[in-house]
N, CA, C, O and CB atoms as a CASP TS submission, in Angstrom:
PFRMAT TS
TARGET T0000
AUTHOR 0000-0000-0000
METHOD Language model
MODEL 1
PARENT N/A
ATOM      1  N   UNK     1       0.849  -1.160   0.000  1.00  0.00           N
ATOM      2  CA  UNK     1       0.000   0.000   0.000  1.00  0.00           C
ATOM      3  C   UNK     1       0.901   1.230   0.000  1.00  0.00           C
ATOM      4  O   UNK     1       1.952   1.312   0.634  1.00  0.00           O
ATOM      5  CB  UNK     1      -0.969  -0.006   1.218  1.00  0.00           C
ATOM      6  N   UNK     2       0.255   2.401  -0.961  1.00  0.00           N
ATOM      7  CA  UNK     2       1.195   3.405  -0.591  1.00  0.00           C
ATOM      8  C   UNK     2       0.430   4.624  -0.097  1.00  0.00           C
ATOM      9  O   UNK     2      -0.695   4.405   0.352  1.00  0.00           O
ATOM     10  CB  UNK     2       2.115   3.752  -1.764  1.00  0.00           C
ATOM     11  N   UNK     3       0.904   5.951  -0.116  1.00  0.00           N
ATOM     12  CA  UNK     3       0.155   7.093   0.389  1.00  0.00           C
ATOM     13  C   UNK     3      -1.101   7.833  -0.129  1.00  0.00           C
ATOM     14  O   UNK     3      -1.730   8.751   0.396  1.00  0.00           O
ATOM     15  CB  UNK     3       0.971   7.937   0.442  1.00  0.00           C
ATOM     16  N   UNK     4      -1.340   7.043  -1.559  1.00  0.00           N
ATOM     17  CA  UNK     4      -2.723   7.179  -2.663  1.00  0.00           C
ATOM     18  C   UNK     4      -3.767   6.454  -2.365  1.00  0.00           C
ATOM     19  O   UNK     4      -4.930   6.539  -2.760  1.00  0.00           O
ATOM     20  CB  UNK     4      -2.500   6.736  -4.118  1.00  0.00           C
ATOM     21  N   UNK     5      -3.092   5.490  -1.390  1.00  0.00           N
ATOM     22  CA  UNK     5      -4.445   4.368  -1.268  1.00  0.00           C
ATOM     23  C   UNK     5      -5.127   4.903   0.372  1.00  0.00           C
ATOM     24  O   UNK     5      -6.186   4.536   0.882  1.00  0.00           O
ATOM     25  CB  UNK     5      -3.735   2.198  -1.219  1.00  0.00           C
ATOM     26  N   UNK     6      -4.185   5.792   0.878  1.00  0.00           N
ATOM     27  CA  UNK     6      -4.626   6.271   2.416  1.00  0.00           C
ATOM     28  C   UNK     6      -6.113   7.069   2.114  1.00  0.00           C
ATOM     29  O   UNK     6      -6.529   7.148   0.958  1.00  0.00           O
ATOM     30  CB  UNK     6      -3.273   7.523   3.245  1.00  0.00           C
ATOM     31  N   UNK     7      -6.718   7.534   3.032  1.00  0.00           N
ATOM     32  CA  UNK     7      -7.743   8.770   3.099  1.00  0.00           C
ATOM     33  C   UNK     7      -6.975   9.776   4.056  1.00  0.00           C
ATOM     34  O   UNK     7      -5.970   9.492   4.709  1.00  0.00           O
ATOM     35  CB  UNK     7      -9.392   8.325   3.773  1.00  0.00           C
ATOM     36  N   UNK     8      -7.887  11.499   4.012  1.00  0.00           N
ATOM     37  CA  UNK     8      -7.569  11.887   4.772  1.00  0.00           C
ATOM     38  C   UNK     8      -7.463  12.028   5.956  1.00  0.00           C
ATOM     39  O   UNK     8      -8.659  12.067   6.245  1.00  0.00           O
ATOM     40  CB  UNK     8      -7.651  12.204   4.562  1.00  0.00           C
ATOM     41  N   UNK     9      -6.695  12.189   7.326  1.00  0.00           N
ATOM     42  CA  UNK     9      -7.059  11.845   8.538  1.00  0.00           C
ATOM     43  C   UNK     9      -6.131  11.056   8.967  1.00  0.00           C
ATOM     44  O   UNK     9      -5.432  11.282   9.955  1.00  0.00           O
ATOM     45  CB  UNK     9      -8.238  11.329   8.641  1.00  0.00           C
ATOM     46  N   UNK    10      -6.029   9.540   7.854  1.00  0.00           N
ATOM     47  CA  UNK    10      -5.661   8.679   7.868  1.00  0.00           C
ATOM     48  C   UNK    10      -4.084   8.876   8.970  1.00  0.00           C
ATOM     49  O   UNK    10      -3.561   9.981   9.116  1.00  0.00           O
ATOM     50  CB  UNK    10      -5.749   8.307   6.446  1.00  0.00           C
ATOM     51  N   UNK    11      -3.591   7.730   9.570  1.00  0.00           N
ATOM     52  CA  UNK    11      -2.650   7.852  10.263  1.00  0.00           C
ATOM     53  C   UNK    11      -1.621   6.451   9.796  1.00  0.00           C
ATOM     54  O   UNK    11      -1.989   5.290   9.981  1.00  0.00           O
ATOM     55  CB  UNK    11      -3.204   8.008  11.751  1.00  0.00           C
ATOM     56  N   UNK    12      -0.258   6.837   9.153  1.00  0.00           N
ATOM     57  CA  UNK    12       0.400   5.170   8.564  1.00  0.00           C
ATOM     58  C   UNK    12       1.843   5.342   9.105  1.00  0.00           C
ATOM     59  O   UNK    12       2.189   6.363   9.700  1.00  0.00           O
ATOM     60  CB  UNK    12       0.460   4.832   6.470  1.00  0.00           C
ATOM     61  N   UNK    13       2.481   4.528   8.922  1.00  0.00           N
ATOM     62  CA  UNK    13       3.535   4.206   9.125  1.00  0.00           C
ATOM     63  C   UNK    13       4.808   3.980   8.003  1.00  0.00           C
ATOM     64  O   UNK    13       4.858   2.815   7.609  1.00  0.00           O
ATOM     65  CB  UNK    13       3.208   3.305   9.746  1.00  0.00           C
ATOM     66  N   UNK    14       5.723   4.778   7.488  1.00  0.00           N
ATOM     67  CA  UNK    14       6.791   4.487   6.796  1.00  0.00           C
ATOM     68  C   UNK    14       7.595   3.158   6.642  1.00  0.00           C
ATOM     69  O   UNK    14       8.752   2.977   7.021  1.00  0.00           O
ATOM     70  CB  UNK    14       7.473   5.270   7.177  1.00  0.00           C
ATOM     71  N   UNK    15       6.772   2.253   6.015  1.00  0.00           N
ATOM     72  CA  UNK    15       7.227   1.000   5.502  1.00  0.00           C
ATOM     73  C   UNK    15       8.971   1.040   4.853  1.00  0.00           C
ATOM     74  O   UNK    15       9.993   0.871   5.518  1.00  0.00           O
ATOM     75  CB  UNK    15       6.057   0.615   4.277  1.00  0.00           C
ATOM     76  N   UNK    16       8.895   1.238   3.790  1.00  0.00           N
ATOM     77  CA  UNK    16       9.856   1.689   2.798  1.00  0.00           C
ATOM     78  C   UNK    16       9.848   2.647   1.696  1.00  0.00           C
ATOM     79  O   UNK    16       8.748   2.975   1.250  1.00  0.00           O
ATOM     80  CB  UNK    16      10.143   0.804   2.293  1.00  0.00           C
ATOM     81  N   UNK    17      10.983   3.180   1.153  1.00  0.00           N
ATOM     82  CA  UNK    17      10.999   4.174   0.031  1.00  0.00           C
ATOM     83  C   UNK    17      11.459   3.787  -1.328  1.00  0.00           C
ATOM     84  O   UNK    17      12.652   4.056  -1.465  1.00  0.00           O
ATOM     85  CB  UNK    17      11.799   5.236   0.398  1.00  0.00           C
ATOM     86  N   UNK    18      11.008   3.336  -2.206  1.00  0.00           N
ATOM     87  CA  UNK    18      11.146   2.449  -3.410  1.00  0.00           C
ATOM     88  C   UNK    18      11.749   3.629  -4.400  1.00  0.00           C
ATOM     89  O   UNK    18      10.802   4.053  -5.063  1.00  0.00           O
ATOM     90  CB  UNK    18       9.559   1.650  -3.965  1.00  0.00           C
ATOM     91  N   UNK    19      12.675   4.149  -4.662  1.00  0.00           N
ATOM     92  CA  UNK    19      12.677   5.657  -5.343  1.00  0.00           C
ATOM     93  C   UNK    19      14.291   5.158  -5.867  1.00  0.00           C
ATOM     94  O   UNK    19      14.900   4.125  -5.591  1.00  0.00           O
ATOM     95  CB  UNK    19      12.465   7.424  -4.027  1.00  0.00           C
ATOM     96  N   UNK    20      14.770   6.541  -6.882  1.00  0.00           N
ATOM     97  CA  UNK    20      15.847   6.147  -7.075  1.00  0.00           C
ATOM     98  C   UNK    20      16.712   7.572  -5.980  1.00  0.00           C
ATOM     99  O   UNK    20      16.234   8.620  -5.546  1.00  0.00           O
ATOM    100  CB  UNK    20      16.082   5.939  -8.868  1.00  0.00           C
ATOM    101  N   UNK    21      18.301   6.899  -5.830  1.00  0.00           N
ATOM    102  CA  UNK    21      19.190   7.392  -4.540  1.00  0.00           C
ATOM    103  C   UNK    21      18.879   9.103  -4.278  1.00  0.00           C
ATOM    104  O   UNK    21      18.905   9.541  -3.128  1.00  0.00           O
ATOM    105  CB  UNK    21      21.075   7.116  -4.925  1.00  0.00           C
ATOM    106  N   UNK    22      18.589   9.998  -5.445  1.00  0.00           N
ATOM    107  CA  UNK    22      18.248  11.226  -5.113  1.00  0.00           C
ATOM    108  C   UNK    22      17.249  11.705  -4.699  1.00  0.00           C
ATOM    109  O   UNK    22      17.381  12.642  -3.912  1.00  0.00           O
ATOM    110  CB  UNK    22      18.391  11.777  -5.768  1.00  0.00           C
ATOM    111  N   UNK    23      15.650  11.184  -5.120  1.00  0.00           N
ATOM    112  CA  UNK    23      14.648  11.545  -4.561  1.00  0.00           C
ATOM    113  C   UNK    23      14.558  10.780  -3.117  1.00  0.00           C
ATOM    114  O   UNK    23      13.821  11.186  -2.219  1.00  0.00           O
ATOM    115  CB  UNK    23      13.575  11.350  -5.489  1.00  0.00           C
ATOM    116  N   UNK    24      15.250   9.824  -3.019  1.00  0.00           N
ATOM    117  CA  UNK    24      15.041   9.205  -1.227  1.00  0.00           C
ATOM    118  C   UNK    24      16.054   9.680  -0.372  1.00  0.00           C
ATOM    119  O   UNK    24      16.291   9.051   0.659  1.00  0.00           O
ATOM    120  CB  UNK    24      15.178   7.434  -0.978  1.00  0.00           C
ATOM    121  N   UNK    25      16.898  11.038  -0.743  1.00  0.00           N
ATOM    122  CA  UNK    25      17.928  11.504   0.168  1.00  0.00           C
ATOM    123  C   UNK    25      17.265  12.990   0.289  1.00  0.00           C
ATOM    124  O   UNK    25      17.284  13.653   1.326  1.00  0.00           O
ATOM    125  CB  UNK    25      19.628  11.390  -0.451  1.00  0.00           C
ATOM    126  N   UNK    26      16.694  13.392  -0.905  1.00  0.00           N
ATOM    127  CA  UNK    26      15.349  14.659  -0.623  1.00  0.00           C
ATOM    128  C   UNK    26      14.294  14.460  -0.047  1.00  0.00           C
ATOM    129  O   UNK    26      13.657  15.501   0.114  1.00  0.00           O
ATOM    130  CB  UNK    26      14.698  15.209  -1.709  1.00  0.00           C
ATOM    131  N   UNK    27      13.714  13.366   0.427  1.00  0.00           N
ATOM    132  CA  UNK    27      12.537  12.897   1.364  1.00  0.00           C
ATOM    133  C   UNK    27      12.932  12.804   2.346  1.00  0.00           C
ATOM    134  O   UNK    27      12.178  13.114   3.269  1.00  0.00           O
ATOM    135  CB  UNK    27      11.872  11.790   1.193  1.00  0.00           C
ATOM    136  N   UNK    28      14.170  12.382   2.633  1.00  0.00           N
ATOM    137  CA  UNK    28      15.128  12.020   3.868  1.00  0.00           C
ATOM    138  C   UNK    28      15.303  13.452   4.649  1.00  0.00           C
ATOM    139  O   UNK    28      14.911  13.713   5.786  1.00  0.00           O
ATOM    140  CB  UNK    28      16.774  11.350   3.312  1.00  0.00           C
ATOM    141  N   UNK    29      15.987  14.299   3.744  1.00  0.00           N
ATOM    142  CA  UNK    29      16.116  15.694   4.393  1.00  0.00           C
ATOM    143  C   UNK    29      14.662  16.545   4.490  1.00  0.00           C
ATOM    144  O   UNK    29      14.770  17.668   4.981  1.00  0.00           O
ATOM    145  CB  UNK    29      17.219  16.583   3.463  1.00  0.00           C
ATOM    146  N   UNK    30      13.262  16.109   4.055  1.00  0.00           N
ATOM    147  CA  UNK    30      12.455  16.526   4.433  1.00  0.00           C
ATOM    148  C   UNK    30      11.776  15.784   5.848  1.00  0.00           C
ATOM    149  O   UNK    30      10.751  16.304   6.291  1.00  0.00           O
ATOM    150  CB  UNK    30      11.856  16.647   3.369  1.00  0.00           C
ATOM    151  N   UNK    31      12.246  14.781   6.434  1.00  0.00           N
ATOM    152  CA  UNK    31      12.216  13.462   7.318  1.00  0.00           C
ATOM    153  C   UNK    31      11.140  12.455   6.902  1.00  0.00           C
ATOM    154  O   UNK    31      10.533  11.752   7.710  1.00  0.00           O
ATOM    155  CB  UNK    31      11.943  13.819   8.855  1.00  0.00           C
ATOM    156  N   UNK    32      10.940  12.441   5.498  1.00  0.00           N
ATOM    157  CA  UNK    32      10.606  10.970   5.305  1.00  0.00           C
ATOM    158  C   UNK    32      11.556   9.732   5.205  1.00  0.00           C
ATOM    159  O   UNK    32      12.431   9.483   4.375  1.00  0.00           O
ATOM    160  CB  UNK    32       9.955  10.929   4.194  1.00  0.00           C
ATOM    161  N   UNK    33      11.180   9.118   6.161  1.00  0.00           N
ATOM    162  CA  UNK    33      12.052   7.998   5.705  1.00  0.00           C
ATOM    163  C   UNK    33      11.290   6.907   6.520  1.00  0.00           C
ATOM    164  O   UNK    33      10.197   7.162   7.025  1.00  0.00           O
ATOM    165  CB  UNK    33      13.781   8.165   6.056  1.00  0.00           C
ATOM    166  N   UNK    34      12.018   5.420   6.665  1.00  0.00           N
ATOM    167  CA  UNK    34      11.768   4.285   7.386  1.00  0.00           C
ATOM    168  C   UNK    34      10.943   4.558   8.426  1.00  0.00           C
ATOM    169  O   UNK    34      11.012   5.739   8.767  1.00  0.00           O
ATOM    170  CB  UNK    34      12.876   3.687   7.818  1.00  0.00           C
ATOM    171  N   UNK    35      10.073   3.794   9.150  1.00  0.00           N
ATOM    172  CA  UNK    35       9.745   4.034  10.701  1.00  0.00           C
ATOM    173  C   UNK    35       9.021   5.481  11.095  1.00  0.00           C
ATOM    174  O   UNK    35       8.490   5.701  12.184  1.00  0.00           O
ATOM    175  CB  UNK    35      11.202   3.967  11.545  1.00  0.00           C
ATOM    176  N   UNK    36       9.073   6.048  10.427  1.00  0.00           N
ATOM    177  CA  UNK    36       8.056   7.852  10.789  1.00  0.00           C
ATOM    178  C   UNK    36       6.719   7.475  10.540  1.00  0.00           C
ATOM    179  O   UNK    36       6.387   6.479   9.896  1.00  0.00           O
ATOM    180  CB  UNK    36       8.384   9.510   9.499  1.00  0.00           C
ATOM    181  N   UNK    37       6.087   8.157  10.976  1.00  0.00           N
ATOM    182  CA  UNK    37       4.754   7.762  11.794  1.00  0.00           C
ATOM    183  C   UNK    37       3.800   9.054  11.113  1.00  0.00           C
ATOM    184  O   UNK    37       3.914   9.878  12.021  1.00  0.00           O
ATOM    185  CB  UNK    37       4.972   7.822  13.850  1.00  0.00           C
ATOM    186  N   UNK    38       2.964   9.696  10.100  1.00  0.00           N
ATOM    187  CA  UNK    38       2.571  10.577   9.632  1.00  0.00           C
ATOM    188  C   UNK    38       1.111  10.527   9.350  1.00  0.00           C
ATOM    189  O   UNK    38       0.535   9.473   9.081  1.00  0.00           O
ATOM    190  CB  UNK    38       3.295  10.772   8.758  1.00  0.00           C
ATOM    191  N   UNK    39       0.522  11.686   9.417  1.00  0.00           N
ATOM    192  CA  UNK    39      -0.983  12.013   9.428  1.00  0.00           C
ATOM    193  C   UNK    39      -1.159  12.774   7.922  1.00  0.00           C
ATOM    194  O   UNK    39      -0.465  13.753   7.646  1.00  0.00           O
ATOM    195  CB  UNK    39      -1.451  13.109  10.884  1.00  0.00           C
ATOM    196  N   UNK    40      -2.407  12.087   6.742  1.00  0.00           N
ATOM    197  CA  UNK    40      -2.553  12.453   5.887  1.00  0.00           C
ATOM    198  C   UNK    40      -3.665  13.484   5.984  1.00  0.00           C
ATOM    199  O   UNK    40      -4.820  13.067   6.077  1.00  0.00           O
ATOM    200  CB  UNK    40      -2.568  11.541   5.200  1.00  0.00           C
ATOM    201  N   UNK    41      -3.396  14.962   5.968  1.00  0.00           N
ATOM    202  CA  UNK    41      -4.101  15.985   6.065  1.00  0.00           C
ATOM    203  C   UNK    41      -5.428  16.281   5.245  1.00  0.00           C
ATOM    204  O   UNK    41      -6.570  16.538   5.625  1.00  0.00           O
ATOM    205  CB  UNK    41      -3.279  16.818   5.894  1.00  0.00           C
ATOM    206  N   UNK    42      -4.596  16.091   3.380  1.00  0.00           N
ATOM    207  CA  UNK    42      -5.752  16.987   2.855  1.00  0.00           C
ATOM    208  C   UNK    42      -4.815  16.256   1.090  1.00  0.00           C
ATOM    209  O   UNK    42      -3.661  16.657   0.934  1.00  0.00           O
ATOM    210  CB  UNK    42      -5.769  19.368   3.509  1.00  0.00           C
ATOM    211  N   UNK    43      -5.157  15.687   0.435  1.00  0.00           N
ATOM    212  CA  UNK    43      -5.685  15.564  -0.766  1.00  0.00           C
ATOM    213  C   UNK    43      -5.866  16.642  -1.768  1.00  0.00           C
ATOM    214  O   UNK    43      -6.580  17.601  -1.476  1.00  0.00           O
ATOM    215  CB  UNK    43      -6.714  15.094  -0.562  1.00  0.00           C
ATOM    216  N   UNK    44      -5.498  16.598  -2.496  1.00  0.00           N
ATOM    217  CA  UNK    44      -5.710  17.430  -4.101  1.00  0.00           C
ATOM    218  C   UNK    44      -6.506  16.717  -4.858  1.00  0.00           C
ATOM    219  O   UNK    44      -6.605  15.492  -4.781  1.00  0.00           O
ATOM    220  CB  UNK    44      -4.368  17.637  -5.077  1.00  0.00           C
ATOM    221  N   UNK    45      -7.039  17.343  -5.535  1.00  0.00           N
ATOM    222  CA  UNK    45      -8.344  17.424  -6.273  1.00  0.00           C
ATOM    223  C   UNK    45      -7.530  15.885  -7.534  1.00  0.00           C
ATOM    224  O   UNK    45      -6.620  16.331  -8.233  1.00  0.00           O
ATOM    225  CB  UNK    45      -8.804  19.612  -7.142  1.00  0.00           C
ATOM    226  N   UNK    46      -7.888  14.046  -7.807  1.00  0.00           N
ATOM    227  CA  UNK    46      -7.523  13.765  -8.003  1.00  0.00           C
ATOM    228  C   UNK    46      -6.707  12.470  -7.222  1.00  0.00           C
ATOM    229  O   UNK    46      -6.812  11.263  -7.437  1.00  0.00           O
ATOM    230  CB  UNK    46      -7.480  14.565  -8.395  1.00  0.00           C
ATOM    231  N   UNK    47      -5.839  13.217  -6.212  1.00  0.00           N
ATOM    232  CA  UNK    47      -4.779  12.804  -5.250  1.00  0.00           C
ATOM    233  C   UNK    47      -3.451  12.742  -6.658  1.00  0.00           C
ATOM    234  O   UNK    47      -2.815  11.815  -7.160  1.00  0.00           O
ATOM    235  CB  UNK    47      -5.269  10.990  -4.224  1.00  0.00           C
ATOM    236  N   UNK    48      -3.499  14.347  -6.914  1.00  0.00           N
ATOM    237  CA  UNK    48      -2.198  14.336  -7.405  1.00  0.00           C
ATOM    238  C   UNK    48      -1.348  14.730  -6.310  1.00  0.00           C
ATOM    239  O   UNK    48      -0.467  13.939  -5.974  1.00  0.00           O
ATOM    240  CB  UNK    48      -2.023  15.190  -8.579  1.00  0.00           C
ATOM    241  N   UNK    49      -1.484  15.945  -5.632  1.00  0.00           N
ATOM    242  CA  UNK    49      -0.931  16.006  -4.591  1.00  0.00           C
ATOM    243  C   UNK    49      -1.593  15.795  -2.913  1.00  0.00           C
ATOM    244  O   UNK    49      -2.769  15.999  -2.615  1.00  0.00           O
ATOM    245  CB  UNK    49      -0.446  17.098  -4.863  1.00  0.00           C
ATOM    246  N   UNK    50      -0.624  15.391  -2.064  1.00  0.00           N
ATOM    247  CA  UNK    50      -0.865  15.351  -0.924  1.00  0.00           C
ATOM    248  C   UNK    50      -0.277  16.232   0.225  1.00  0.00           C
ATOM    249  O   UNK    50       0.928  16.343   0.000  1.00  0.00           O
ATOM    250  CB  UNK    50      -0.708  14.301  -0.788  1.00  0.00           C
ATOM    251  N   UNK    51      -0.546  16.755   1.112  1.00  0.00           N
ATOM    252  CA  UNK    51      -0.508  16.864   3.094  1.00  0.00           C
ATOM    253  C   UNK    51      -0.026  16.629   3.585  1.00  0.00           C
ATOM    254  O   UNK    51      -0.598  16.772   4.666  1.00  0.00           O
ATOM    255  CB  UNK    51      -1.051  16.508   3.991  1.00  0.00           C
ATOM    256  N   UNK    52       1.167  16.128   3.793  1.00  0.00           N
ATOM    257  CA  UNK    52       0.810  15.108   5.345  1.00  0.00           C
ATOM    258  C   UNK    52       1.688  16.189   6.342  1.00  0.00           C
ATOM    259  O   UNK    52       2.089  17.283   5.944  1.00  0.00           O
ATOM    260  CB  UNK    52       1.704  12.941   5.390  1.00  0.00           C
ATOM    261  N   UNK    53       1.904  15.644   7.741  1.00  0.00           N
ATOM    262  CA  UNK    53       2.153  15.750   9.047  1.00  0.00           C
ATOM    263  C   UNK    53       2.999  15.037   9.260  1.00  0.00           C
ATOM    264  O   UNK    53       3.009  13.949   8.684  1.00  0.00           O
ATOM    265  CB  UNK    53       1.281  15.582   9.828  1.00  0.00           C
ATOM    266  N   UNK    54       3.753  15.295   9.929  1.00  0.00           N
ATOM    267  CA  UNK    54       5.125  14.564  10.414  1.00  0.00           C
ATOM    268  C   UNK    54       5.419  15.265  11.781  1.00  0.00           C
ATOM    269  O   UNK    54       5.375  16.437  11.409  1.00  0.00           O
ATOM    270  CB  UNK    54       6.526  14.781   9.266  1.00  0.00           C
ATOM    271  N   UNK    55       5.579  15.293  12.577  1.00  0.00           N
ATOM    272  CA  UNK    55       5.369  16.390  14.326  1.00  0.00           C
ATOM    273  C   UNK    55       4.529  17.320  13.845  1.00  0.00           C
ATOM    274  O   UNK    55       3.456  17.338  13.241  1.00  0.00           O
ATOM    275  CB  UNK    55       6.960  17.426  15.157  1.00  0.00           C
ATOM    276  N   UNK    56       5.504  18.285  14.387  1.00  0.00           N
ATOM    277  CA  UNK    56       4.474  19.378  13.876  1.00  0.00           C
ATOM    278  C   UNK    56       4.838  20.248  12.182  1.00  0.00           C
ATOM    279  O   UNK    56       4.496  21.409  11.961  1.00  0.00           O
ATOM    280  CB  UNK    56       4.512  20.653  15.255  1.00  0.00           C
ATOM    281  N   UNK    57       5.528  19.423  11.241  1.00  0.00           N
ATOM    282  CA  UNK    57       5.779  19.622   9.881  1.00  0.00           C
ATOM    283  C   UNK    57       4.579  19.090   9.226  1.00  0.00           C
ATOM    284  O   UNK    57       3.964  18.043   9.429  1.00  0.00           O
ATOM    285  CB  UNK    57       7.069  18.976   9.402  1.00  0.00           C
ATOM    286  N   UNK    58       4.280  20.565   7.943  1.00  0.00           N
ATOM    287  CA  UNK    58       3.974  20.056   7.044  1.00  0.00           C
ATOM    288  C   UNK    58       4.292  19.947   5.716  1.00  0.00           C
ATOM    289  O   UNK    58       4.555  21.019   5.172  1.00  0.00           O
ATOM    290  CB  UNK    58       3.292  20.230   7.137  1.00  0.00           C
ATOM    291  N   UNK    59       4.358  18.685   4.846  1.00  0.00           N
ATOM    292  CA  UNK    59       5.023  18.337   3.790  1.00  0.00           C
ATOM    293  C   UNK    59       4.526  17.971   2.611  1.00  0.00           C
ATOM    294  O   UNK    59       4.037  16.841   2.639  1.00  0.00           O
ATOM    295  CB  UNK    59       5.657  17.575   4.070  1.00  0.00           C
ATOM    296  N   UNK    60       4.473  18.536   1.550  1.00  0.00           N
ATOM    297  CA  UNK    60       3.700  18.760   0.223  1.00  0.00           C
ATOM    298  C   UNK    60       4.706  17.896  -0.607  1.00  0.00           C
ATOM    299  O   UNK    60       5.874  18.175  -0.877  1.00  0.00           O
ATOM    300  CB  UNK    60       3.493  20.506  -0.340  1.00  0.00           C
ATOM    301  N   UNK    61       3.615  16.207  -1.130  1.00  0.00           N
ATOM    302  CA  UNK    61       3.983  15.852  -2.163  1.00  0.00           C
ATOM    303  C   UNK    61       3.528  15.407  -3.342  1.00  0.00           C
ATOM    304  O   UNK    61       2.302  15.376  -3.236  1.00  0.00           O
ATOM    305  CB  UNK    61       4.462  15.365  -1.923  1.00  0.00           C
ATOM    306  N   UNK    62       3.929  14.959  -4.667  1.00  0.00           N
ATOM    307  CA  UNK    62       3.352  15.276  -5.853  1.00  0.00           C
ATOM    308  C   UNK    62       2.969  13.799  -6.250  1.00  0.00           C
ATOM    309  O   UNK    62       3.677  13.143  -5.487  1.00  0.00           O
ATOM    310  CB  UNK    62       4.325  16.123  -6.880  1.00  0.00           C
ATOM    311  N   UNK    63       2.281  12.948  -6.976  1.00  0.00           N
ATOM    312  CA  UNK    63       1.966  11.951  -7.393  1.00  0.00           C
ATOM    313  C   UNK    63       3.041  10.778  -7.466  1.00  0.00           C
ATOM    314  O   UNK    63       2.892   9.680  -6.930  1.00  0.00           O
ATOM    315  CB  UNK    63       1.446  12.293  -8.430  1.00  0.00           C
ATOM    316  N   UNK    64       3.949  11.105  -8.077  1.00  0.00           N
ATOM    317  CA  UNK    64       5.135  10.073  -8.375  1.00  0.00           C
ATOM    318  C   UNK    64       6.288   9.748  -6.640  1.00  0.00           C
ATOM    319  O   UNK    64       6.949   8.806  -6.203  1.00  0.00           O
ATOM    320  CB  UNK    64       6.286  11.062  -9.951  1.00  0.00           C
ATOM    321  N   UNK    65       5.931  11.241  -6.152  1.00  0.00           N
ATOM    322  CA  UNK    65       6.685  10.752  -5.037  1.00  0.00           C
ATOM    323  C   UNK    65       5.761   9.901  -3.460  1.00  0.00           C
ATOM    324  O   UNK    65       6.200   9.440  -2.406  1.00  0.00           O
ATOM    325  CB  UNK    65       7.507  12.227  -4.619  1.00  0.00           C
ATOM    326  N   UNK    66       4.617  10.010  -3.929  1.00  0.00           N
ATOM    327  CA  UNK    66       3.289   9.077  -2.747  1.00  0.00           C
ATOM    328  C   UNK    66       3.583   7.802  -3.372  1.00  0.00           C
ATOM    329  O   UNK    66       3.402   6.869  -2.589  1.00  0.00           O
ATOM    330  CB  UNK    66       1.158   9.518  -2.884  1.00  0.00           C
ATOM    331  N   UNK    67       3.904   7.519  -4.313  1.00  0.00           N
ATOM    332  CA  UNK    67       3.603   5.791  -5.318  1.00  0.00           C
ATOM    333  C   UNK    67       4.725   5.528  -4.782  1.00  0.00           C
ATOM    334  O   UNK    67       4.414   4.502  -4.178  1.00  0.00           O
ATOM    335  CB  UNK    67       3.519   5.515  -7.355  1.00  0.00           C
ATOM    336  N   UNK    68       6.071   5.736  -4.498  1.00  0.00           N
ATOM    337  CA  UNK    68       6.989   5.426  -4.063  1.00  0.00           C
ATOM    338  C   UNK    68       7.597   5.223  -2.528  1.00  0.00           C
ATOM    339  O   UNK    68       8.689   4.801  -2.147  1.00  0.00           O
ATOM    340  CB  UNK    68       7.408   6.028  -4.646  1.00  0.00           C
ATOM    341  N   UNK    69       6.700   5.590  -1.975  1.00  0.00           N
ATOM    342  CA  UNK    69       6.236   4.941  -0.319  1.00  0.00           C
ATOM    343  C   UNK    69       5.668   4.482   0.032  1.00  0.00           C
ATOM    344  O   UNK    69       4.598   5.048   0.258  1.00  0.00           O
ATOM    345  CB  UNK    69       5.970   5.273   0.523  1.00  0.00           C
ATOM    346  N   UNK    70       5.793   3.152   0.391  1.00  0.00           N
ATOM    347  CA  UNK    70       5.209   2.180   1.183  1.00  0.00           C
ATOM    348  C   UNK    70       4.959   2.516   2.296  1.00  0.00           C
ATOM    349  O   UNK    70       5.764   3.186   2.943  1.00  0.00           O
ATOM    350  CB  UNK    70       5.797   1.182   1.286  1.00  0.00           C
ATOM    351  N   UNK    71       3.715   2.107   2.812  1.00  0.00           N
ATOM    352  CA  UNK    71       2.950   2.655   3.712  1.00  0.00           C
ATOM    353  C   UNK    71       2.268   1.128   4.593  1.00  0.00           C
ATOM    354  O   UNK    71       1.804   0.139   4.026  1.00  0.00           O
ATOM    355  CB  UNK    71       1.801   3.757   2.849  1.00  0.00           C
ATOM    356  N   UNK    72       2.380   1.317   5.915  1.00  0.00           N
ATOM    357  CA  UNK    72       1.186   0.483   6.848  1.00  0.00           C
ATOM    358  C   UNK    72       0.071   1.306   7.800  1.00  0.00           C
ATOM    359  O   UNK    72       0.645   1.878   8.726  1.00  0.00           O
ATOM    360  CB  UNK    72       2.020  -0.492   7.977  1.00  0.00           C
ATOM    361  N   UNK    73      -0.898   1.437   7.798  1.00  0.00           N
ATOM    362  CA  UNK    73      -1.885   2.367   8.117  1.00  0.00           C
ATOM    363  C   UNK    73      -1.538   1.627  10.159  1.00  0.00           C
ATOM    364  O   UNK    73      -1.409   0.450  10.499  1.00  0.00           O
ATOM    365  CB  UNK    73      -3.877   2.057   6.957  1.00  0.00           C
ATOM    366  N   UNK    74      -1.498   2.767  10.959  1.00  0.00           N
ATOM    367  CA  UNK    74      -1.800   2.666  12.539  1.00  0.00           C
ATOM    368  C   UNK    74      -2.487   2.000  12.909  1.00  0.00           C
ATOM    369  O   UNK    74      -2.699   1.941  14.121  1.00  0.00           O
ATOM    370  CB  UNK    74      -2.191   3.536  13.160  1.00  0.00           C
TER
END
């Protein structure tokens, strides 16, 4: 499952990052990575883009980079 198949609200868990070495060291420095624990806010019209929550961060991402995280819902 990844972050397209969540709803909003939704609460998952950072499975893995399936990406190639540059976009998973730019998710990294935004703190996506392994084991983070994040709240899906709010959806774009679609679910091209997404929301989410990470503490108290929020982090805007685009279609190709949600398909590439594996996700386990809380």
């Amino acid at each position: 499952m990844n972050i397209k198949d969540l709803k909003t609200g939704d609460r998952a868990k950072i499975i893995s990052i399936d990406t190639d070495s540059s976009l998973k060291l730019r998710l990294q420095s935004l703190g996506i990575y392994k084991g983070v624990t994040f709240e899906v806010r709010e959806f774009a019209i679609a679910k091209q883009n997404v929301e989410i929550a990470i503490d108290n961060n929020l982090i805007g991402l685009r279609s190709y980079e949600m398909e590439s995280i594996k996700v386990e819902i809380e």
